[in-house]
BAVOBA-235360 format. One record per residue (C-alpha): residue number from 1; residue in one letter; chain; x negated, z, y. Coordinates in nm, 3 decimals. Layout:
BEGIN
vexti dodren drense X Z Y
NUM A A X Z Y $
...
//
This chain:
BEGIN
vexti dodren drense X Z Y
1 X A -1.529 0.518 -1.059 $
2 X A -1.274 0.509 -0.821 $
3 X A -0.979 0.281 -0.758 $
4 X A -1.071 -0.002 -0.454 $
5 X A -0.851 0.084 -0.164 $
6 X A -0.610 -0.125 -0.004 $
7 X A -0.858 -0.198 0.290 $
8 X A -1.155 -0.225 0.008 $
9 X A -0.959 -0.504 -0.211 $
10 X A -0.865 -0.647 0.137 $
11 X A -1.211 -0.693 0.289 $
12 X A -1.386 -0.816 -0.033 $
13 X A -1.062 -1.042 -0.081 $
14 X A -1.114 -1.160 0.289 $
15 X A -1.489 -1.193 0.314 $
16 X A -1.498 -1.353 -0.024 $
17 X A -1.237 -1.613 -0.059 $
18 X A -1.148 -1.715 0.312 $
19 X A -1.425 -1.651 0.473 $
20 X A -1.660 -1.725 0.195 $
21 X A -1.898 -1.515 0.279 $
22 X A -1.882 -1.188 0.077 $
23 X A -2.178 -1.019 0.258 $
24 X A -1.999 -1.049 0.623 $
25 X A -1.948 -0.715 0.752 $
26 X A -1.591 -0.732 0.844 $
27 X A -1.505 -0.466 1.096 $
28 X A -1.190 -0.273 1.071 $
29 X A -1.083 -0.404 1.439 $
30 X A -1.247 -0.735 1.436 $
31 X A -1.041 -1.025 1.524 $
32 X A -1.040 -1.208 1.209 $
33 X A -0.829 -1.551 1.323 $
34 X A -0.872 -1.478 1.699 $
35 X A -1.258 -1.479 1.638 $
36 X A -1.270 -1.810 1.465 $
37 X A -1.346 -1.629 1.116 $
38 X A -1.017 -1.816 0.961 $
39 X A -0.745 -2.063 1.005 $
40 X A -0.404 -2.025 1.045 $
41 X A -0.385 -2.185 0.695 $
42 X A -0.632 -1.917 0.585 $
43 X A -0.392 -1.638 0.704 $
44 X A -0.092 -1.813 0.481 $
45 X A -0.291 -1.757 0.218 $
46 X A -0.393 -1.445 0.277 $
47 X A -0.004 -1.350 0.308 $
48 X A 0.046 -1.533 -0.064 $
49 X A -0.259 -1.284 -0.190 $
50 X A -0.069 -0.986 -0.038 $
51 X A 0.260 -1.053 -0.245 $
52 X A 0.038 -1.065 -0.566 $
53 X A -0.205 -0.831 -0.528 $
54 X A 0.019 -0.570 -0.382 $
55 X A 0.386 -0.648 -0.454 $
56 X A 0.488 -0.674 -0.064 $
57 X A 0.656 -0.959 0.083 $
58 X A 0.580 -1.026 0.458 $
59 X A 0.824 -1.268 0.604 $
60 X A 0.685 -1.532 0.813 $
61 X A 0.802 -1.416 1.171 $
62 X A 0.519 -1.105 1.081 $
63 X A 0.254 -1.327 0.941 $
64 X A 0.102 -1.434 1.287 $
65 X A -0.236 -1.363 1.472 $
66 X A -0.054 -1.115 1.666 $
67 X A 0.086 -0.917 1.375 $
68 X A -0.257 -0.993 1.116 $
69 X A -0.542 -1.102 1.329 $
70 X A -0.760 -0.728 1.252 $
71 X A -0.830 -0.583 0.925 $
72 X A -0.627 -0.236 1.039 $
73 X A -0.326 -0.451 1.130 $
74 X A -0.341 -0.635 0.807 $
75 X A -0.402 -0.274 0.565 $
76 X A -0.124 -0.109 0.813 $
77 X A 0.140 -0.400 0.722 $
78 X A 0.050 -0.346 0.354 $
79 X A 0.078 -0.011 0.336 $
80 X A 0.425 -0.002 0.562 $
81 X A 0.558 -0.276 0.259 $
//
């Protein structure tokens, strides 16, 4: 068995607890706050989730739909730290 993936452990965590919906088929590019999928509250939380799960901060000026609207963006910040 391999280990999940950043983007793996992101999706499930994304299509599970904010969305709610863990069979959604999140696309990599897919607008995930522009495309009404989550809140703005949603995407604090997600940003709490990344500090715990992965051990990297993201100040708040980066949290933003701009910055962490798409799946890529979010895995790309992750894996930058």
């Amino acid at each position: 068995m391999h280990e999940p993936t950043a983007r793996e452990q992101l999706r499930a965590y994304i299509t599970r607890e904010l969305i709610r919906d863990p069979d959604y088929r999140l696309a990599d590019d897919e607008g995930i706050i522009t495309g009404g999928l989550i809140d703005s509250f949603a995407l604090a939380e997600l940003g709490v989730y990344i500090e715990s799960a992965f051990n990297v901060y993201i100040p708040d000026p980066d949290l933003t739909v701009a910055k962490m609207d798409t799946l890529d963006q979010i895995v790309e910040r992750v894996e930058r730290g």
